[in-house]
C-alpha positions as CSV (number, residue, x, y, z in Angstrom):
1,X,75.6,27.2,134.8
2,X,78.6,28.9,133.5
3,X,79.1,32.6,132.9
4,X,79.0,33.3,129.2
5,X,82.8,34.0,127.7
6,X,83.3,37.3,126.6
7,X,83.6,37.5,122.9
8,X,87.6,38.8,121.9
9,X,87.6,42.3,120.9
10,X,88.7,42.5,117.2
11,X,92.0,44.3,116.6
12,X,93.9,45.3,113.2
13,X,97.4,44.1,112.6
14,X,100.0,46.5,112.1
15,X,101.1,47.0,108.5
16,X,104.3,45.2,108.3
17,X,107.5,47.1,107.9
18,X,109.0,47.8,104.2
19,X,113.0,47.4,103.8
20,X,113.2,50.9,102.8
21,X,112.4,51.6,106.6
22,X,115.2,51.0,109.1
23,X,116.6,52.1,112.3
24,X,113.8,53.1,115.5
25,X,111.2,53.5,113.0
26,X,111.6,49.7,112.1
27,X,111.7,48.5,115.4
28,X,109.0,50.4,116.6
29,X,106.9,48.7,113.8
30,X,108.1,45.4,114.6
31,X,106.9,45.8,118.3
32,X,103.8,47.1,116.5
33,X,103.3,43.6,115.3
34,X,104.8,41.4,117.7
35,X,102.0,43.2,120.7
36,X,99.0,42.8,117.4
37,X,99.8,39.3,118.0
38,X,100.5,38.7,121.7
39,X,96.8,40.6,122.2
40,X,95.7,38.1,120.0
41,X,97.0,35.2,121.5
42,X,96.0,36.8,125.0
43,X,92.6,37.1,123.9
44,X,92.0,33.6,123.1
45,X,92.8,32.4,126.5
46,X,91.7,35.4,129.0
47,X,89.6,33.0,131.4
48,X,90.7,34.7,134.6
49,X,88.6,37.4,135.4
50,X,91.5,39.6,136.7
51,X,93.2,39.5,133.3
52,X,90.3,40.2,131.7
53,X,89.8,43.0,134.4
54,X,92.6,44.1,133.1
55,X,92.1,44.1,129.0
56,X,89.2,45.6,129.8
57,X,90.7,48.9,131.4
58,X,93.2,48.9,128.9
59,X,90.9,49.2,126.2
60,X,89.0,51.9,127.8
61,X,92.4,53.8,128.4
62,X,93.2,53.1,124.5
63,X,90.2,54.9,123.8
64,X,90.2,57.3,126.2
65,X,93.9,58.5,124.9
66,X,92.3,58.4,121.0
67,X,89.1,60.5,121.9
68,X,91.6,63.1,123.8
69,X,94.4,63.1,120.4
70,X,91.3,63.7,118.4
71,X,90.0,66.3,120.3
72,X,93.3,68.5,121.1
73,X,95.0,67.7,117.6
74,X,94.4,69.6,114.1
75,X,91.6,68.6,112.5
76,X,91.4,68.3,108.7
77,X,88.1,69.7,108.6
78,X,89.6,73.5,110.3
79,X,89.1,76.5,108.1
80,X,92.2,77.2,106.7
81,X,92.4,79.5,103.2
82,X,93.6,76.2,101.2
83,X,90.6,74.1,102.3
84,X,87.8,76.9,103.2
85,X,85.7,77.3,100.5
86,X,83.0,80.3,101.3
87,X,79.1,79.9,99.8
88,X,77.4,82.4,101.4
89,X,77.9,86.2,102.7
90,X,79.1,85.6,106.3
91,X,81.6,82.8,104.5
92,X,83.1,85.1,101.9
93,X,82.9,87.3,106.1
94,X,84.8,84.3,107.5
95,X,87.5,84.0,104.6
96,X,88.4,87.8,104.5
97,X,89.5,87.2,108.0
98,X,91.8,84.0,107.1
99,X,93.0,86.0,104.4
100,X,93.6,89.3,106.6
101,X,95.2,86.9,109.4
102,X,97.5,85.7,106.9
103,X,99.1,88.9,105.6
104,X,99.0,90.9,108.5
105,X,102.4,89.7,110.0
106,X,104.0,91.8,106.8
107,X,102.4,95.1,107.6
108,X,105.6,96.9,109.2
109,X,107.2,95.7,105.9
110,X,108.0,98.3,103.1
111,X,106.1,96.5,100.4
112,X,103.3,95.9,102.2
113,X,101.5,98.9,100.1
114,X,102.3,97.5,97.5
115,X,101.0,94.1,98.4
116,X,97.7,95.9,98.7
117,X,97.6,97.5,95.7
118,X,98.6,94.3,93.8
119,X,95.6,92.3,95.5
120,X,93.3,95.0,95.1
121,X,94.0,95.5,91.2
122,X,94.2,91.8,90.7
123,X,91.0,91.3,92.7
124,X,89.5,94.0,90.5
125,X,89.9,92.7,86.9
126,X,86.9,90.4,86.5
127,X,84.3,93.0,88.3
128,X,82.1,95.5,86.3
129,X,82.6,99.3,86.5
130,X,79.7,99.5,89.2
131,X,81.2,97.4,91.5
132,X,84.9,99.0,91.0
133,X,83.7,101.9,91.9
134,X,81.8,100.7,95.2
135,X,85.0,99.5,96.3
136,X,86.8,102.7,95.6
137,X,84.1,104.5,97.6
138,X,84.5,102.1,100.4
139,X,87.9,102.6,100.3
140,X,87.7,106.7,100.4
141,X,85.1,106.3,103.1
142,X,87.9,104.0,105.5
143,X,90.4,106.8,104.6
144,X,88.3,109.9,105.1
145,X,87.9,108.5,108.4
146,X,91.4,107.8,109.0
147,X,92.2,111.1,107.8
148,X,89.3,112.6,110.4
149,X,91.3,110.8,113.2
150,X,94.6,111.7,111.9
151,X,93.3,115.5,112.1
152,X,91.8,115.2,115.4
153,X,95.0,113.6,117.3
154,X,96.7,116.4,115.4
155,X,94.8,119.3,116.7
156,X,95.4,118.4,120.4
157,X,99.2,118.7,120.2
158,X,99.1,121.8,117.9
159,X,97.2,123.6,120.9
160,X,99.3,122.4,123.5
161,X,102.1,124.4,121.4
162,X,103.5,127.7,121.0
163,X,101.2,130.2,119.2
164,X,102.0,131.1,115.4
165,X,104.3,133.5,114.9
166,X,103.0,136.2,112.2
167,X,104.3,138.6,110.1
168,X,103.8,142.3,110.7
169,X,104.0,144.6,107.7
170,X,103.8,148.6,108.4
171,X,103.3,151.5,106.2
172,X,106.0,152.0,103.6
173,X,108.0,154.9,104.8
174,X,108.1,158.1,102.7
175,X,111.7,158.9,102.5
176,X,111.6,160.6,99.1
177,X,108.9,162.3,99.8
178,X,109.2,165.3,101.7
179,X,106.2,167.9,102.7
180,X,104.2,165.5,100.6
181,X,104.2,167.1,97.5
182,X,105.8,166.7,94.5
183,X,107.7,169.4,92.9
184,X,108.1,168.6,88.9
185,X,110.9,171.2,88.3
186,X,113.4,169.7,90.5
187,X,113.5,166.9,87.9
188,X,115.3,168.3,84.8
189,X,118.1,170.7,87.1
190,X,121.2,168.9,86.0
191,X,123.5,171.3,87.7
């Protein structure tokens, strides 16, 4: 009884090469074809088990190196803000990051505020007065805090400092005013 052959493993050809294509490219794709039909040929008449030992292992190796490219490369299907389209609340979550990831390289430059502002009042134009304002309170609320911060760091230097100088203001002195009363006569003596 013999041992069943092995059905040959179906492999695609290469696309052939266009004219437009020439130098390494070219030959790579004409090795491209030229192996597509040696494994071909080879597959027809692998009746020693070593060689077949062999294809076999090479196969495995082929897809081993595939799963690994597929694994460690970029993947269409990664969030990015040209293909991410958010649905739900932790989505619209999700994008705000992308989108924060993606402008905060330009926050040391000078028209980064104005960047800001320019998203914020473009953002703004469709929403109704209620929702405006939500934001603006949201807003105040990040910068009140900032602000509190701001204060705080502040205060710890300004005691660490010299204490404020102030100003000391005395009496007037009474130079005209002699005895301390007035004497009315003295006032129309022209000689």
């Amino acid at each position: 009884m013999q041992a069943p052959k092995p059905q040959p493993a179906v492999e695609k050809n290469a696309p052939k090469p266009s004219g437009k294509v020439g130098g390494k490219k070219a030959k790579s794709a004409e090795d491209k074809t030229s192996e597509a039909k040696k494994t071909v040929v080879a597959d027809d008449v692998l009746a020693d088990p070593l060689a077949e030992k062999l294809r076999q292992q090479r196969l495995v190796e082929e897809a081993d190196y595939k799963s690994t490219t597929e694994l460690f490369a970029k993947r269409d299907d990664e969030k990015t803000l040209d293909n991410f389209i958010p649905k739900s609340e932790n989505d619209f979550l999700e994008y705000a990051e992308l989108l924060f990831h993606k402008i905060r390289p330009y926050d040391k430059s000078f028209h980064y505020m104005g960047l800001l502002k320019s998203v914020m009042r473009l953002s703004m134009t469709n929403m109704k007065a209620a929702d405006a304002k939500e934001v603006a309170s949201s807003i105040t609320a990040i910068a009140n805090e900032k602000l509190k911060a701001e204060k705080e760091a502040n205060a710890g230097k300004k005691k660490q400092g010299a204490k404020k100088k102030q100003l000391h203001v005395d009496k007037p002195d009474d130079d005209m005013v002699s005895g301390g009363t007035y004497d009315a006569l003295d006032d129309y003596d022209f000689m």
